[in-house]
N, CA, C and O atoms as a CHARMM CRD file, in Angstrom:
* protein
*
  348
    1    1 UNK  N    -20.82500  -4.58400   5.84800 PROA 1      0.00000
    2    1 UNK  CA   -19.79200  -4.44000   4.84000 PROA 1      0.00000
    3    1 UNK  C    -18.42700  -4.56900   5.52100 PROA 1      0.00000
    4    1 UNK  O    -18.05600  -3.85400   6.45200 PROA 1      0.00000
    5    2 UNK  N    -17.63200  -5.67700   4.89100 PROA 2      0.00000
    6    2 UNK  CA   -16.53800  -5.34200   5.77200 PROA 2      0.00000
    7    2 UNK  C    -15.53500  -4.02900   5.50100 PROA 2      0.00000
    8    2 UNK  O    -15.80400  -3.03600   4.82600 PROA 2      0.00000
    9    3 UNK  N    -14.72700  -4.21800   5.97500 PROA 3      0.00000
   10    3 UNK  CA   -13.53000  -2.69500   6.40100 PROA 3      0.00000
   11    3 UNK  C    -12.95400  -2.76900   4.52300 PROA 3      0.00000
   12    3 UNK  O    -13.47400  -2.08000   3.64500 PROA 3      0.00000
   13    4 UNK  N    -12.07000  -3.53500   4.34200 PROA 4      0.00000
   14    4 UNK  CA   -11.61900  -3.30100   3.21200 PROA 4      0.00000
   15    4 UNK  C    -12.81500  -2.89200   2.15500 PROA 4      0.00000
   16    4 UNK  O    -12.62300  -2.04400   1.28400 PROA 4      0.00000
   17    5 UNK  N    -13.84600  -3.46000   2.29000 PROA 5      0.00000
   18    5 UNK  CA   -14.78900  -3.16700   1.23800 PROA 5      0.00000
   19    5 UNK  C    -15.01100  -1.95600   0.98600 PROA 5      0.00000
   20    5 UNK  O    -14.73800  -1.28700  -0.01100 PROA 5      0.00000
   21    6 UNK  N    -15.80600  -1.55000   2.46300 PROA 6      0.00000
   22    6 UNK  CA   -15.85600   0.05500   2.79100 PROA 6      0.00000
   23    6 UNK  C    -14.90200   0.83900   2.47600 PROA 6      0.00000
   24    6 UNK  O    -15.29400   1.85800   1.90700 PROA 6      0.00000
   25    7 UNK  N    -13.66700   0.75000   2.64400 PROA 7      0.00000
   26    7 UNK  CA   -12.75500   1.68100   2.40100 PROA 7      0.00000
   27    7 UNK  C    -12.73000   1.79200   0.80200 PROA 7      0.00000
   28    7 UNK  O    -12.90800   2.87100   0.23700 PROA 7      0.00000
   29    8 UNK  N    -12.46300   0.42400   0.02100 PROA 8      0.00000
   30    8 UNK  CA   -12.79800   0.56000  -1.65700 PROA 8      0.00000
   31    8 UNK  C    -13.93600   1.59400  -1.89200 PROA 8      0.00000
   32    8 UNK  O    -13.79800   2.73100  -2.34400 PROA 8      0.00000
   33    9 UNK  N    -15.24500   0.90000  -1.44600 PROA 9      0.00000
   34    9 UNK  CA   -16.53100   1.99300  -2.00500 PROA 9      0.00000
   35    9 UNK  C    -16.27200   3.61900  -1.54600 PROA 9      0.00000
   36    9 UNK  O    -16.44000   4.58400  -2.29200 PROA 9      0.00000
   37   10 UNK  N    -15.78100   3.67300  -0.00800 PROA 10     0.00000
   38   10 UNK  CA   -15.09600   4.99600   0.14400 PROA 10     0.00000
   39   10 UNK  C    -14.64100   5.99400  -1.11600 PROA 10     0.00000
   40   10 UNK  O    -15.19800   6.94600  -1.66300 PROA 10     0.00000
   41   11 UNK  N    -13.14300   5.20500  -1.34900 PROA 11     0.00000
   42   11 UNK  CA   -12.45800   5.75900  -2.83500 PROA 11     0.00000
   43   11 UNK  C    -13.18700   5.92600  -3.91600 PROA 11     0.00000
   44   11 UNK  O    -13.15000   6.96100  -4.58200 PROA 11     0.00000
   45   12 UNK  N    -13.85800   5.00200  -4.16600 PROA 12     0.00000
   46   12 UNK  CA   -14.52600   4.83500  -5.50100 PROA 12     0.00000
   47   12 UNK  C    -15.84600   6.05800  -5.66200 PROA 12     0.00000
   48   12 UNK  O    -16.42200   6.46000  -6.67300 PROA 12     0.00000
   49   13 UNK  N    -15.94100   6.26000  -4.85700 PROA 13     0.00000
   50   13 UNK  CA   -16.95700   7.55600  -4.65500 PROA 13     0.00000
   51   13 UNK  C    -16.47300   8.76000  -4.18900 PROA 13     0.00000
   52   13 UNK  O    -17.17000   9.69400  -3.79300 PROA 13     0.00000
   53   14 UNK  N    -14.96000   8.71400  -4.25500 PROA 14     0.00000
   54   14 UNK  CA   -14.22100  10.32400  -3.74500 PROA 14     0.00000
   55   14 UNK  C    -14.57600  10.84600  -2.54700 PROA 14     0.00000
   56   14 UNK  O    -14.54600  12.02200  -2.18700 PROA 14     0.00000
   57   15 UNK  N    -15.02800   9.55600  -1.76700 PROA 15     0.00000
   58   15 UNK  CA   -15.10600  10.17700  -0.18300 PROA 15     0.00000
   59   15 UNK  C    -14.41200  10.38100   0.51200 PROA 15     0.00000
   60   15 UNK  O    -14.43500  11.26700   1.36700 PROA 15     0.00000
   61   16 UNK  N    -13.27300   9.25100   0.21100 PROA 16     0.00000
   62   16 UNK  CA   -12.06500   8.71500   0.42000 PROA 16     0.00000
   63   16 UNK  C    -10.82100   9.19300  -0.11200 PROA 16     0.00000
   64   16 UNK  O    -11.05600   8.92700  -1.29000 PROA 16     0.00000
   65   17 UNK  N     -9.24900   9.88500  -0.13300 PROA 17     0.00000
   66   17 UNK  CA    -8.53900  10.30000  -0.92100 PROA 17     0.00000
   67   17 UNK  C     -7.36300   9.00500  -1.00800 PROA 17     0.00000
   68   17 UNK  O     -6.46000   9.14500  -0.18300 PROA 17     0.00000
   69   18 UNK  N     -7.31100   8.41800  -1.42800 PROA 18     0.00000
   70   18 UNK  CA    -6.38400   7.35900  -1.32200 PROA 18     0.00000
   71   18 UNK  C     -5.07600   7.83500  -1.90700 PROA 18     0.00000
   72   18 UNK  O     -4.95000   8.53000  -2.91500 PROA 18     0.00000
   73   19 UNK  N     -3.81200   7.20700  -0.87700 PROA 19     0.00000
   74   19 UNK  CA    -2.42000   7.75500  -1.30200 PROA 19     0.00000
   75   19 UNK  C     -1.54900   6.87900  -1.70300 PROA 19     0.00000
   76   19 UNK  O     -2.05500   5.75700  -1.72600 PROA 19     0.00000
   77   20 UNK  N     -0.70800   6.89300  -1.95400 PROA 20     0.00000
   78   20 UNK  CA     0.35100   6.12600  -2.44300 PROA 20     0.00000
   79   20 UNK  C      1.70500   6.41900  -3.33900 PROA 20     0.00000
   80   20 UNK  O      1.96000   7.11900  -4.31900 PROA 20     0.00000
   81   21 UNK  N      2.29500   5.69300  -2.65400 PROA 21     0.00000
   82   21 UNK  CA     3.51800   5.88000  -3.36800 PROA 21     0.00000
   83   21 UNK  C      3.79100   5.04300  -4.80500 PROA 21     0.00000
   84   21 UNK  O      3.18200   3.97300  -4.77900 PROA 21     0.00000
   85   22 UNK  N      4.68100   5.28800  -6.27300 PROA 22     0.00000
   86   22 UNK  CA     4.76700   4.34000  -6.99200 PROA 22     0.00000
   87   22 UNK  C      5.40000   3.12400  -6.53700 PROA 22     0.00000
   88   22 UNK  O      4.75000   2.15000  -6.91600 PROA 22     0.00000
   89   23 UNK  N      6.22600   2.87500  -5.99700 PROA 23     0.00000
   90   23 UNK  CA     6.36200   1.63700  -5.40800 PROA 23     0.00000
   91   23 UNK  C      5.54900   0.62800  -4.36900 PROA 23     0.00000
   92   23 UNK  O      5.60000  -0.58700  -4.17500 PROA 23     0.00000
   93   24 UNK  N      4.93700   1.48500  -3.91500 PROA 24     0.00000
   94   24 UNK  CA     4.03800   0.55500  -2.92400 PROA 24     0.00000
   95   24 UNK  C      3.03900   0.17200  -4.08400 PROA 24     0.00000
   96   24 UNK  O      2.89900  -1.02700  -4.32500 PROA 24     0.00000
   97   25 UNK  N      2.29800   1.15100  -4.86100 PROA 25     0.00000
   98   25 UNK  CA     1.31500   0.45900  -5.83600 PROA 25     0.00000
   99   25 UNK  C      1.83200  -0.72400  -6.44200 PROA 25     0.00000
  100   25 UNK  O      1.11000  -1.64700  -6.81900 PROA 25     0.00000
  101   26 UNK  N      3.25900  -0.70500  -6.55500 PROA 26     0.00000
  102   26 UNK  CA     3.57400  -1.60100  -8.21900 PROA 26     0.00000
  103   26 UNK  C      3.75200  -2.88300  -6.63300 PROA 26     0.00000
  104   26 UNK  O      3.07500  -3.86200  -6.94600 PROA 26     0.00000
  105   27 UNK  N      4.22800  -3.05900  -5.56600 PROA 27     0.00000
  106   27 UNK  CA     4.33700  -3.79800  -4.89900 PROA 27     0.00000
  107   27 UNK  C      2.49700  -5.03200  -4.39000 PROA 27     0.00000
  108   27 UNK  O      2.28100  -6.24100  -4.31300 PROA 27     0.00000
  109   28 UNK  N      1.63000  -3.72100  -4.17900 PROA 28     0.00000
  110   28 UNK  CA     0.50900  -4.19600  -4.62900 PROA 28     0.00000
  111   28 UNK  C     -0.56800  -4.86100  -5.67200 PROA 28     0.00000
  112   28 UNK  O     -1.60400  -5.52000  -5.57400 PROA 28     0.00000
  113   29 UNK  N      0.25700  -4.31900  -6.73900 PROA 29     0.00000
  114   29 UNK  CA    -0.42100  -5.39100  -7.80700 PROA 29     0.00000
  115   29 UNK  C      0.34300  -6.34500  -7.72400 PROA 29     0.00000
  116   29 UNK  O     -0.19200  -7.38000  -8.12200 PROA 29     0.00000
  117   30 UNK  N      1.58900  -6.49200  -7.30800 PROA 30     0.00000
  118   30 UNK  CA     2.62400  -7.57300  -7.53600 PROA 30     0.00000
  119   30 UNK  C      1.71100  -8.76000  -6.96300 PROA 30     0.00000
  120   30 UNK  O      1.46200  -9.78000  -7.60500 PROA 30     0.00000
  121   31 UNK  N      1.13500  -8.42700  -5.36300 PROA 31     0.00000
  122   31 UNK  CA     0.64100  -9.33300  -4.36100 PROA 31     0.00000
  123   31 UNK  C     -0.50000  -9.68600  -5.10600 PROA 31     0.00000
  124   31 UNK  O     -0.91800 -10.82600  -5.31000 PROA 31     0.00000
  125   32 UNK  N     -0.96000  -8.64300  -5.48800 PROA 32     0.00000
  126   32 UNK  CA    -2.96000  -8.88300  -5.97100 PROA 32     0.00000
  127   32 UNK  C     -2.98300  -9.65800  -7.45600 PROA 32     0.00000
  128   32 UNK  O     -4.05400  -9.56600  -8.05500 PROA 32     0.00000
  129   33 UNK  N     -1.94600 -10.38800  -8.09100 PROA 33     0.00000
  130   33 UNK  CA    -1.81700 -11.01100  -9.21700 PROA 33     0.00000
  131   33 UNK  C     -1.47600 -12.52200  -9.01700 PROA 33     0.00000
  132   33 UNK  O     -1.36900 -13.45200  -9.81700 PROA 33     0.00000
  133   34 UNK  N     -1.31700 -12.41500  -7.38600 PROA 34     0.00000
  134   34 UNK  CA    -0.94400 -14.03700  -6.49400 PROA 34     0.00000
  135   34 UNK  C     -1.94500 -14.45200  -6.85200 PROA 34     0.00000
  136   34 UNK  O     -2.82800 -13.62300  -7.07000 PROA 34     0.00000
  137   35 UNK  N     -2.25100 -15.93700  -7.07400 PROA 35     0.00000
  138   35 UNK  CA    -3.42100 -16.53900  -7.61300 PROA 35     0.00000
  139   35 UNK  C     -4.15000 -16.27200  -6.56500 PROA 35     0.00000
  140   35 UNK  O     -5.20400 -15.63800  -6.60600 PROA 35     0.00000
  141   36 UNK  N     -3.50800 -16.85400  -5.31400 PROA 36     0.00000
  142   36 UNK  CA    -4.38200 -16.72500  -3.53900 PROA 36     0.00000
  143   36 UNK  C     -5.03600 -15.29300  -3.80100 PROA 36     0.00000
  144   36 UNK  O     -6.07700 -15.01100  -4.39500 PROA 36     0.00000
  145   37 UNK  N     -4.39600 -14.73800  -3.37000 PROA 37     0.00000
  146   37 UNK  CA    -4.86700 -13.05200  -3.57000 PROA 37     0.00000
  147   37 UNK  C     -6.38700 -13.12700  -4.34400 PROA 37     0.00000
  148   37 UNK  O     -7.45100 -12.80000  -3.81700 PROA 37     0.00000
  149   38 UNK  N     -6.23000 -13.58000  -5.56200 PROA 38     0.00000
  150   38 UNK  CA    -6.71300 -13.11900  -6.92500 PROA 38     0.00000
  151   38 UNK  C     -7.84300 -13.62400  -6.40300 PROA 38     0.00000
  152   38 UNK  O     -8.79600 -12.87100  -6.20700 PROA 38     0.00000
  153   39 UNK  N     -7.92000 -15.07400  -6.07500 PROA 39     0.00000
  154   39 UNK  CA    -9.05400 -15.82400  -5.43100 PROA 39     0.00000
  155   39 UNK  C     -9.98300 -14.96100  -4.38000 PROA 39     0.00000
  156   39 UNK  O    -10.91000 -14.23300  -4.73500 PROA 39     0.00000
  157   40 UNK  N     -9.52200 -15.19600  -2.88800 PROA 40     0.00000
  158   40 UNK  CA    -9.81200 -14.37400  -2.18700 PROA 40     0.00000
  159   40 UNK  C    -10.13600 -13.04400  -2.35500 PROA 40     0.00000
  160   40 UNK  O    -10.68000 -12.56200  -1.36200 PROA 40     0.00000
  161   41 UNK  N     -9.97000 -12.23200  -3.36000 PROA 41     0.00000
  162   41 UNK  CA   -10.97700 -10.81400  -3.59000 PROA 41     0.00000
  163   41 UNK  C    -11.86800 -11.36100  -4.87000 PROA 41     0.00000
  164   41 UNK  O    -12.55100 -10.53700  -5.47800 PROA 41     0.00000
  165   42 UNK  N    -11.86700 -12.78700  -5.29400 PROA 42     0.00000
  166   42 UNK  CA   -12.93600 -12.87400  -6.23600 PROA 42     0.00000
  167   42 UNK  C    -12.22200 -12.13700  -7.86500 PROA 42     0.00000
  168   42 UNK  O    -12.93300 -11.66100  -8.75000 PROA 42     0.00000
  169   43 UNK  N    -11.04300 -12.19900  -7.90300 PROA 43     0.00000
  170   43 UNK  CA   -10.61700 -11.57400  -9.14500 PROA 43     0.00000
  171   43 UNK  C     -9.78200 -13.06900  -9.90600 PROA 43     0.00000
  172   43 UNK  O     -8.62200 -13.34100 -10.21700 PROA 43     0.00000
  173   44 UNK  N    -10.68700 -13.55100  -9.94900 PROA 44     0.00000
  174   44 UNK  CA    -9.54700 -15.28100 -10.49400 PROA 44     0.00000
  175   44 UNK  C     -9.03500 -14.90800 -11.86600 PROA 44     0.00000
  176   44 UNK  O     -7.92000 -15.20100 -12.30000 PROA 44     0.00000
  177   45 UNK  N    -10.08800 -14.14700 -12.57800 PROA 45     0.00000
  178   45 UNK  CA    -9.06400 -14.39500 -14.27500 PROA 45     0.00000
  179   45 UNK  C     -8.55400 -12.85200 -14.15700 PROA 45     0.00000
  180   45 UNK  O     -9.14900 -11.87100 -13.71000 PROA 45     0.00000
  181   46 UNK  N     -6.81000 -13.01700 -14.89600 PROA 46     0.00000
  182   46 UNK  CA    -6.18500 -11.86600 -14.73000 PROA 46     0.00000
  183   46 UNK  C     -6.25500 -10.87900 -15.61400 PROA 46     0.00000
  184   46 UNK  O     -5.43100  -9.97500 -15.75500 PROA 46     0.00000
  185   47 UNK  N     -7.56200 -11.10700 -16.40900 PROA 47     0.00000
  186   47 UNK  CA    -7.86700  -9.86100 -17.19000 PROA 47     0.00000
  187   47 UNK  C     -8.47700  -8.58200 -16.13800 PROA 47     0.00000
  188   47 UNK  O     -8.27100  -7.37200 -16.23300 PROA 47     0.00000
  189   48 UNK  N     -9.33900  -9.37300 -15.06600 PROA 48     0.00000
  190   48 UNK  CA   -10.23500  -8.82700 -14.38300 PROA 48     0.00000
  191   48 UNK  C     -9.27100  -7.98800 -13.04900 PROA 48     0.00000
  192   48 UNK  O     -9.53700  -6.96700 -12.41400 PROA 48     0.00000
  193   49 UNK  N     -8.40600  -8.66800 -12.99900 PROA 49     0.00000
  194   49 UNK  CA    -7.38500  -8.18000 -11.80900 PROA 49     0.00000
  195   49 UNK  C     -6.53700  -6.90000 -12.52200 PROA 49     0.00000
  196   49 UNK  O     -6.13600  -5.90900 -11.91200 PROA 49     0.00000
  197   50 UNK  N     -6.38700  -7.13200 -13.76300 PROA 50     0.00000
  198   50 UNK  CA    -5.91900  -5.47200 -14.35500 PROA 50     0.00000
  199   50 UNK  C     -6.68700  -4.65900 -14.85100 PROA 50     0.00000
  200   50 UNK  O     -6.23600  -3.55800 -15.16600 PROA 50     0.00000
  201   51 UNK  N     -8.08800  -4.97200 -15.06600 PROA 51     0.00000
  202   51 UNK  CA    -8.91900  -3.94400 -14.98700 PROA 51     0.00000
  203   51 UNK  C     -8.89200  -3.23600 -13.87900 PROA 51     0.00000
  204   51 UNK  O     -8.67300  -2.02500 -13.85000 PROA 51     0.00000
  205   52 UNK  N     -9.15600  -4.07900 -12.71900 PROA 52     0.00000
  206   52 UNK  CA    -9.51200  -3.63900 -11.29000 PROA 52     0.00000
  207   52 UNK  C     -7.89500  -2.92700 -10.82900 PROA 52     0.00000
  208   52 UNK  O     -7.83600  -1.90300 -10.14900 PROA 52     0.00000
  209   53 UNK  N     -7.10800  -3.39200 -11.14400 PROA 53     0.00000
  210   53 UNK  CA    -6.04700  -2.54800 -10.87400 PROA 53     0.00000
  211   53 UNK  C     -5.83100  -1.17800 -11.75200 PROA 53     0.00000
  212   53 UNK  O     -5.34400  -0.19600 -11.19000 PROA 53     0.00000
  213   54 UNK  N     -6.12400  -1.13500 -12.85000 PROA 54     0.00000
  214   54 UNK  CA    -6.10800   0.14800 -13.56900 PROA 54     0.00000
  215   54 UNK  C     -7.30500   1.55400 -13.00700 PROA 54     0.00000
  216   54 UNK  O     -7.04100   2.74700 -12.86100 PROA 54     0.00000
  217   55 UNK  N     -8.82300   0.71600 -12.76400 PROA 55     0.00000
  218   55 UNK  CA    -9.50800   1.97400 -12.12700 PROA 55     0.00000
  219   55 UNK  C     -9.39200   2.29800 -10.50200 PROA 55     0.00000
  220   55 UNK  O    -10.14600   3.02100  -9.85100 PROA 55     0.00000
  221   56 UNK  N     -8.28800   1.59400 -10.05300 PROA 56     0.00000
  222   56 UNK  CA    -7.31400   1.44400  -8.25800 PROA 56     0.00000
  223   56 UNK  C     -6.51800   2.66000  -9.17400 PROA 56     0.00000
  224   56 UNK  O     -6.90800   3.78200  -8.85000 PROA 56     0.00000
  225   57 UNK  N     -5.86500   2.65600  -9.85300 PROA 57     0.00000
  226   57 UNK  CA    -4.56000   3.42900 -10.25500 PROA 57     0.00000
  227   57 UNK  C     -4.91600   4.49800 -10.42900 PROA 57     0.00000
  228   57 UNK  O     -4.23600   5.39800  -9.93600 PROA 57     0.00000
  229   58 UNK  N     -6.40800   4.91800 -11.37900 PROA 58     0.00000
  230   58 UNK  CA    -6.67700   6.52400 -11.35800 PROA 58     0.00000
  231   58 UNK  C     -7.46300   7.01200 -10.53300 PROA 58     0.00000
  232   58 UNK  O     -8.08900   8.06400 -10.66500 PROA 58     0.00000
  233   59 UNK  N     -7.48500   6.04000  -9.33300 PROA 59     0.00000
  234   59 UNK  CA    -8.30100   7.00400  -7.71600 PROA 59     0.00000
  235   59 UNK  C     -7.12200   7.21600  -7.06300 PROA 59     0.00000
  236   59 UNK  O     -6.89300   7.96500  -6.11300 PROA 59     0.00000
  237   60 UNK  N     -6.37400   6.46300  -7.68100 PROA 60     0.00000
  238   60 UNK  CA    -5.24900   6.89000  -6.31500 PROA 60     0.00000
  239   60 UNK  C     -4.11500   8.23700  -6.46900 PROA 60     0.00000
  240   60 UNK  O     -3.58800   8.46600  -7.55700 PROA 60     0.00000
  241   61 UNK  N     -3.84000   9.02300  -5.32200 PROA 61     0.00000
  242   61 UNK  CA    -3.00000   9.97300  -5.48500 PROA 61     0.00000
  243   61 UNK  C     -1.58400   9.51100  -5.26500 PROA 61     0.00000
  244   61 UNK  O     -1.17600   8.78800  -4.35600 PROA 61     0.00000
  245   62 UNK  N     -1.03800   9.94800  -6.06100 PROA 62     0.00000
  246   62 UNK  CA     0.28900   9.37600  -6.14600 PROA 62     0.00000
  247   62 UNK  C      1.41200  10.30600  -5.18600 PROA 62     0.00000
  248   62 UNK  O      1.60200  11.47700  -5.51600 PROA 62     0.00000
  249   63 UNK  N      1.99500   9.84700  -4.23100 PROA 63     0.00000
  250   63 UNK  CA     3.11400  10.72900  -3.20900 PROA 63     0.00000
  251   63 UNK  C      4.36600  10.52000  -3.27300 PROA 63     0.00000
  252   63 UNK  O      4.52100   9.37000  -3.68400 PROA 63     0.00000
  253   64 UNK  N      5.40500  11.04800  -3.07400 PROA 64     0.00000
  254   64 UNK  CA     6.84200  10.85100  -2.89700 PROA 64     0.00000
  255   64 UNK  C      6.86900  11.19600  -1.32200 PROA 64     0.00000
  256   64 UNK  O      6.37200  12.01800  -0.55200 PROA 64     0.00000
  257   65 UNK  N      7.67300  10.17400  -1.29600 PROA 65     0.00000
  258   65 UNK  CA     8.50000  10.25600   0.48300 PROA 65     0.00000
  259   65 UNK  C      9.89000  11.00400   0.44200 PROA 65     0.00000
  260   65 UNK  O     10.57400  11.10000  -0.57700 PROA 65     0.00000
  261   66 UNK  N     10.18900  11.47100   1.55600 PROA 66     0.00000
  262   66 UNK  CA    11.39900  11.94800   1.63300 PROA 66     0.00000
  263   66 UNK  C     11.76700  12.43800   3.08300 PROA 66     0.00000
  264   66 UNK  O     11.19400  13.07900   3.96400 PROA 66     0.00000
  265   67 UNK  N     12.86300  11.89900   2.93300 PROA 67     0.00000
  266   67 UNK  CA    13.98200  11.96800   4.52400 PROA 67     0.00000
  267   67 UNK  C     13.28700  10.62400   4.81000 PROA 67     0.00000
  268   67 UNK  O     13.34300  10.73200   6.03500 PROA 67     0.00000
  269   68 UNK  N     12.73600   9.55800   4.64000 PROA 68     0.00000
  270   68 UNK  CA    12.92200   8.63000   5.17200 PROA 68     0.00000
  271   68 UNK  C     14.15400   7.24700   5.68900 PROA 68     0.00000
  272   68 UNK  O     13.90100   6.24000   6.35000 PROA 68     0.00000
  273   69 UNK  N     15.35800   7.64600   5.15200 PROA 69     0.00000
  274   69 UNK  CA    16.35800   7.00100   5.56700 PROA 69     0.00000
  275   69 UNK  C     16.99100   7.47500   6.43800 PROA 69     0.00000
  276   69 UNK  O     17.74400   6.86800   7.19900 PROA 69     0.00000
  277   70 UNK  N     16.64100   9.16300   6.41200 PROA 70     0.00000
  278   70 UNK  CA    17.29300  10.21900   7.40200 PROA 70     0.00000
  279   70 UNK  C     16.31700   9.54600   8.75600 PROA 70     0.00000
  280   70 UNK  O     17.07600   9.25800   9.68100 PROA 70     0.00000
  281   71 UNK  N     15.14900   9.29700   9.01600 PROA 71     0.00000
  282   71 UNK  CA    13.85600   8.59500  10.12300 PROA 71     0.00000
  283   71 UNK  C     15.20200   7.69400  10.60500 PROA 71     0.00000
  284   71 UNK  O     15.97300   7.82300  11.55600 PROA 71     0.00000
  285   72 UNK  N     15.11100   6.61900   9.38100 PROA 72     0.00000
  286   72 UNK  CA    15.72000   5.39000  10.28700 PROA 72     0.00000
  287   72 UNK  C     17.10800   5.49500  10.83300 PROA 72     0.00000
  288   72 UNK  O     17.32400   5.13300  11.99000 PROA 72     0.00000
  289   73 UNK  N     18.30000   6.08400   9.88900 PROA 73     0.00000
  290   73 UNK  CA    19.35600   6.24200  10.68000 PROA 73     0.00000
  291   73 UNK  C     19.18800   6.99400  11.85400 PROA 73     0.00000
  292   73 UNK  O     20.00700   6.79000  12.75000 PROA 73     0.00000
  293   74 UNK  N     17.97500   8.12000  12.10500 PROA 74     0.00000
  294   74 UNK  CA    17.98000   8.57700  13.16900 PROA 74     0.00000
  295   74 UNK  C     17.15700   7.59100  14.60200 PROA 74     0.00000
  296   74 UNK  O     17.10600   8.00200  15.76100 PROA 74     0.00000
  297   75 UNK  N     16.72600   6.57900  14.22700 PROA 75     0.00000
  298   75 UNK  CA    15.92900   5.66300  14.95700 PROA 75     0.00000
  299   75 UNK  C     16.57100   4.47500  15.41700 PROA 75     0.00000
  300   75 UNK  O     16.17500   3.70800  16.29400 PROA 75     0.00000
  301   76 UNK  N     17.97500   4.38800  14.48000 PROA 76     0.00000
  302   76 UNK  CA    18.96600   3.01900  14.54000 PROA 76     0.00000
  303   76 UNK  C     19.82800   3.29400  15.32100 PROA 76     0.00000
  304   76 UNK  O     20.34600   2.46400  16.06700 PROA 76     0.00000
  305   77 UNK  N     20.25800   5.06400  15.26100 PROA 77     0.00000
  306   77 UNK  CA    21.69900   5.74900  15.95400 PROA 77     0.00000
  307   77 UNK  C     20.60700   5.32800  17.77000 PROA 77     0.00000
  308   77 UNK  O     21.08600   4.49500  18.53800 PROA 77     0.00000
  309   78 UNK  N     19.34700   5.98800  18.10300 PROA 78     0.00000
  310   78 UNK  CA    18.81900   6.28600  18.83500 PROA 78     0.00000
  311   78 UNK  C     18.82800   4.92200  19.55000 PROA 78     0.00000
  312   78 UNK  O     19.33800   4.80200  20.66400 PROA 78     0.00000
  313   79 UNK  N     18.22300   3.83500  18.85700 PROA 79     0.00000
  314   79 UNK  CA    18.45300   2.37400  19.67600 PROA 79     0.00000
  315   79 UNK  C     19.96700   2.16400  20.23300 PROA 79     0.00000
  316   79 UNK  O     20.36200   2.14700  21.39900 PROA 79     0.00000
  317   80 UNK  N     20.62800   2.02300  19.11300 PROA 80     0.00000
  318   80 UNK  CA    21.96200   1.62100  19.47200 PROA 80     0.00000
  319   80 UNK  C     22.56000   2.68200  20.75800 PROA 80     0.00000
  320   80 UNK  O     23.12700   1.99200  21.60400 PROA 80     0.00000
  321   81 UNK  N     22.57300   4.04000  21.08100 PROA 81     0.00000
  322   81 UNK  CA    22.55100   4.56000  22.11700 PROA 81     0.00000
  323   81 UNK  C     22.24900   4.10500  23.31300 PROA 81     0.00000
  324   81 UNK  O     22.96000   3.99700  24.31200 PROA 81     0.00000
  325   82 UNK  N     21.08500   3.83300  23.12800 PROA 82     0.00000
  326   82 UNK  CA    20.12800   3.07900  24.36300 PROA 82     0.00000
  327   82 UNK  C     20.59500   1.64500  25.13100 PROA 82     0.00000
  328   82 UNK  O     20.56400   1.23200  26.29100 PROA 82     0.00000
  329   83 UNK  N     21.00200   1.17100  23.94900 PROA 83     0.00000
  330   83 UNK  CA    21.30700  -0.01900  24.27500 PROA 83     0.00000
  331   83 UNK  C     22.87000  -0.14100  24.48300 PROA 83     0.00000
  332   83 UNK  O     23.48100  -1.15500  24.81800 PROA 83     0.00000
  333   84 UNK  N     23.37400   1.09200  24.21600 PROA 84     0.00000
  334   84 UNK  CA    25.22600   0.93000  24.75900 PROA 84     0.00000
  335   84 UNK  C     24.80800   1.71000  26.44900 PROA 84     0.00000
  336   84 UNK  O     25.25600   1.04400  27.38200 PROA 84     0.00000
  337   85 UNK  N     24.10200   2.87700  26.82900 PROA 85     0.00000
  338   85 UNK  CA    23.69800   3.30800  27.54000 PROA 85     0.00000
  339   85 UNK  C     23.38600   2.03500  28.83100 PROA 85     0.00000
  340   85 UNK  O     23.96300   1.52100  29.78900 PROA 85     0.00000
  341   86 UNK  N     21.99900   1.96100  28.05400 PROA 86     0.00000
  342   86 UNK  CA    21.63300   1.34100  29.56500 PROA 86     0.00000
  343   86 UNK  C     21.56600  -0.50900  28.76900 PROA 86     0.00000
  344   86 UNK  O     20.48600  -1.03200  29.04500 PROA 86     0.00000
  345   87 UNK  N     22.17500  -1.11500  28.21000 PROA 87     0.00000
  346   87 UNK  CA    22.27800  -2.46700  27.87600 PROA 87     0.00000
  347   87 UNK  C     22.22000  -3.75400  28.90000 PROA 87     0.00000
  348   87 UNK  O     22.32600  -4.89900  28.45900 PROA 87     0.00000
């Protein structure tokens, strides 16, 4: 079985807790509605790709992030240091 598969049947059987943020989901169906996409997981007609995205939507736990801009300005100040430092 490959990895992505496994990890689906994972979720789909609550073995698995799958997370997500609302934007990363809505960014993921965005991709998984690409015809390529659609092909390659075998979801060609897009009735079948919003089914499959709707029972994705109620396994998944939904998360909010936070302080993540506080991460990067603290990761951007930290490079730029480094690189006035020892450049």
């Amino acid at each position: 079985m490959k990895l992505k598969c496994a990890v689906l049947w994972l979720v789909a059987t609550r073995r698995l807790v799958a997370l997500a943020t609302p934007p990363l989901f809505l960014e993921y169906e965005d991709v998984l509605k690409r015809p390529e996409h659609r092909l390659a997981h075998g979801l060609a007609p897009e009735a079948i790709a919003e089914e499959f995205l709707a029972e994705l939507a109620a396994l998944i736990e939904p998360v909010e992030v936070h302080c993540v801009m506080e991460m990067i300005k603290r990761h951007v100040a930290s490079s730029l240091t480094t690189a006035l430092l020892w450049g």
